[in-house]
N, C-alpha and C positions, 0 to 999 in steps of 0.2 A: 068485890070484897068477899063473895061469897064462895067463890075458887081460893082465894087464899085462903081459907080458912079450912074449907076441902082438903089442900097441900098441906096446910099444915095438921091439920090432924091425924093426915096418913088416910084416909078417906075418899081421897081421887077417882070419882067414876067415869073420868075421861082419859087416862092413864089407862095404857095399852097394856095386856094383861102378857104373863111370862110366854103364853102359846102364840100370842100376837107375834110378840118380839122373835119366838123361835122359827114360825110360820116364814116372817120377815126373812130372816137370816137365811132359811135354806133357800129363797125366793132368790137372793143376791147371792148363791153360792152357785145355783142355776144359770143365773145371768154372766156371772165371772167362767164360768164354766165354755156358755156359750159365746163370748167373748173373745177365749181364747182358743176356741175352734175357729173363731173368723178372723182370726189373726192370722193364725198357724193357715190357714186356709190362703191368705191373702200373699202373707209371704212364698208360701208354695206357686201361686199361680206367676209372682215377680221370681222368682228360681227358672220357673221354666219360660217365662218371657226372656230373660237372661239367657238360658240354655240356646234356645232359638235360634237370637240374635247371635252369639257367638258361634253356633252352627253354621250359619251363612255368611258369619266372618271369614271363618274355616274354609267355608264352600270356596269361597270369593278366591280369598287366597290361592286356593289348591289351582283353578282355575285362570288365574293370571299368571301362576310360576309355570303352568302347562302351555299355555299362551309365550310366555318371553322363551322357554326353550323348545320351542315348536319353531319361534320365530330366528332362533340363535342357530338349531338345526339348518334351517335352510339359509341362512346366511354364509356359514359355516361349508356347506355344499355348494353355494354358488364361488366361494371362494377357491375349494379348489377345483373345480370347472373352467374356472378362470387361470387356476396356476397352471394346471394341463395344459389349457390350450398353447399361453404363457412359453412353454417349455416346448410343447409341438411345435412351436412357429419358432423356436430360435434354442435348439438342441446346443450348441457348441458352448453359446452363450452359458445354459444354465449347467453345464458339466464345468464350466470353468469359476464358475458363482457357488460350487458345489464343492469342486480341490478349494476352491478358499476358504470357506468356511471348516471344511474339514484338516484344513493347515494350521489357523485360527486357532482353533479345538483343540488340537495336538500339543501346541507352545504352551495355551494356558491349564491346560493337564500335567504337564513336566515340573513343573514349578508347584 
């Protein structure tokens, strides 16, 4: 009873003085402060884990399209290796596969 009566008379010598309270406040303006240094910090470091990661997404990528037309190239080559040869072993043949389609060609041009 002898606190409330302390309270109440305005009296309080356990009631934290206006420097306490000021002391306090810039203590927690400090802490907000460094808070949002470790924030900003943390997000930076997920930015560049992101950046990374999307870098050797990129890698990856570049790297398989170089692959499929590396592999399209030499398909593509083996094709006409094979049409030459094709054409070497049967000349008449391909001169006469050759007026046809260039006859073909002709008809649906006209029209």
């Amino acid at each position: 009873m002898a606190t409330m009566s302390k309270i109440l008379s305005g009296k309080n010598t356990d009631a934290p003085s206006i420097e306490d309270l000021e002391d306090q406040i810039t203590e927690l303006r400090r802490e907000i402060a460094s808070l949002t240094k470790n924030i900003a910090a943390f997000g930076s470091s997920k930015v560049d884990d992101y950046k990374s990661s999307l870098d050797q997404l990129a890698s990856d990528a570049v790297s398989a399209s170089l692959n499929a037309f590396s592999t399209a190239k030499s398909e593509a080559l083996s094709l006409e290796e094979g049409f030459e040869d094709q054409v070497r072993a049967r000349p008449l043949q391909a001169i006469g596969i050759a007026v046809g389609v260039g006859f073909l060609a002709a008809l649906l041009t006209r029209r």
